[in-house]
N, C-alpha and C positions, 0 to 999 in steps of 0.2 A: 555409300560409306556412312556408319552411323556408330554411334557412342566416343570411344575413346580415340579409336582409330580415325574420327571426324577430328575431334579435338586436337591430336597431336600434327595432323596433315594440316591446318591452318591454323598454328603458331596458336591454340585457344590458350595454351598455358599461361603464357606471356600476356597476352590482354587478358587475362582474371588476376594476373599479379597486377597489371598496372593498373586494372580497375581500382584495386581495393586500396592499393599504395596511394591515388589520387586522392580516394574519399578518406582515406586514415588522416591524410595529409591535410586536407580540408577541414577536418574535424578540429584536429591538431588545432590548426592556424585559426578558428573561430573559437575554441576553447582558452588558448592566449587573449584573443581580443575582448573576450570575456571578461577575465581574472583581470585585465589592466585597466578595464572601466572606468574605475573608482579614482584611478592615477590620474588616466584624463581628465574626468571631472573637476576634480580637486586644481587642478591644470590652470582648464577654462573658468574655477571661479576664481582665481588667485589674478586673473589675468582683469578678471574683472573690480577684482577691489583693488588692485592698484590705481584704476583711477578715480577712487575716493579719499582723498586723501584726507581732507575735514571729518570723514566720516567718525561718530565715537564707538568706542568699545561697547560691547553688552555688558562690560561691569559698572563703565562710566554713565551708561544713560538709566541702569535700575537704578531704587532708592538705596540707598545705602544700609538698610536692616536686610536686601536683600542682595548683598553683596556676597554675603557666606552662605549661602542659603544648603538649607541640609534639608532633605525627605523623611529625618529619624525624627529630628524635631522642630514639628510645624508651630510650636506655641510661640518660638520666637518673631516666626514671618508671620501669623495667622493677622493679628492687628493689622499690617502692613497690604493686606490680600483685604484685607475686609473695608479698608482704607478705601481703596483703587476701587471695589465695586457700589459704593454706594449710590453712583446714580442708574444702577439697576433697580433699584429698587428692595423691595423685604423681602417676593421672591421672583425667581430668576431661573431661568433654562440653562444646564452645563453648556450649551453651544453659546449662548453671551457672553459665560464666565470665562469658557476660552480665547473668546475674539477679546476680550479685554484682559485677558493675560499675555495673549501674544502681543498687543498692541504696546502693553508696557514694558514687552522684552523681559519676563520673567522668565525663569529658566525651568527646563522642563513641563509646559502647563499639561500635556496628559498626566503624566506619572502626578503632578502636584496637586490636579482633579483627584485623581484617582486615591491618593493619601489623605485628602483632606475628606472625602466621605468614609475611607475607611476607621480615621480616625475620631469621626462622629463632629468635625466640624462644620460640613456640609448634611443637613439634615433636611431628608424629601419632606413636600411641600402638599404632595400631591399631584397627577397630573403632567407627572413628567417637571414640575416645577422644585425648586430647591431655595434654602433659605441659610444663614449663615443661624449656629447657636448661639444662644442668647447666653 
């Protein structure tokens, strides 16, 4: 016995339904755990700053010119940014500029890099090197 007549004499209809219903199902159920990732994470850090409680805010440990701080207008923080780096030096690698923006807890330092050469106050040095304008 062979093709259909195989198929229908040993139930094959019913285990290709169940097959697929299993893996749809499995899809399903890994697709969910997916999309709620983010839930759990958010979860597990919540769970973990409760037990910091001294901890300060990111608005209380920046300076306070960088309390508002806005991407449209760098002329206000730029003093404040030029401030915090001067023991780099005259010039300086974007990878220093960033470890010493995140270390002060400024907000956003990619996007803040990435504004301050667009807007000609990070000006190359040379060599992969950069300098603040004079």
């Amino acid at each position: 016995m062979y093709g259909i007549q195989a198929i229908n004499a040993h139930n094959g209809w019913s285990m290709a339904i169940a097959g697929a219903l299993i893996v749809m199902s499995g899809l399903s159920i890994l697709s969910f755990i997916i999309s709620q990732l983010h839930n759990i994470l958010a979860l597990m850090e919540k769970k973990k700053k409760t037990g910091d409680i001294d901890a300060p805010s990111a608005t209380e440990s920046m300076p306070a010119a960088m309390a508002d701080h806005d991407l449209s207008n760098l002329e206000s923080s730029f003093s404040c940014y030029r401030d915090e780096t001067t023991r780099l030096g005259s010039a300086f690698t974007l990878q220093d500029l960033f470890a010493v923006f995140q270390k002060c807890d400024f907000p956003h330092p990619h996007l803040t890099i990435r504004s301050l050469k667009e807007e000609g106050y990070l000006v190359p040095a040379g060599e992969g090197m950069f300098s603040w304008k004079k």
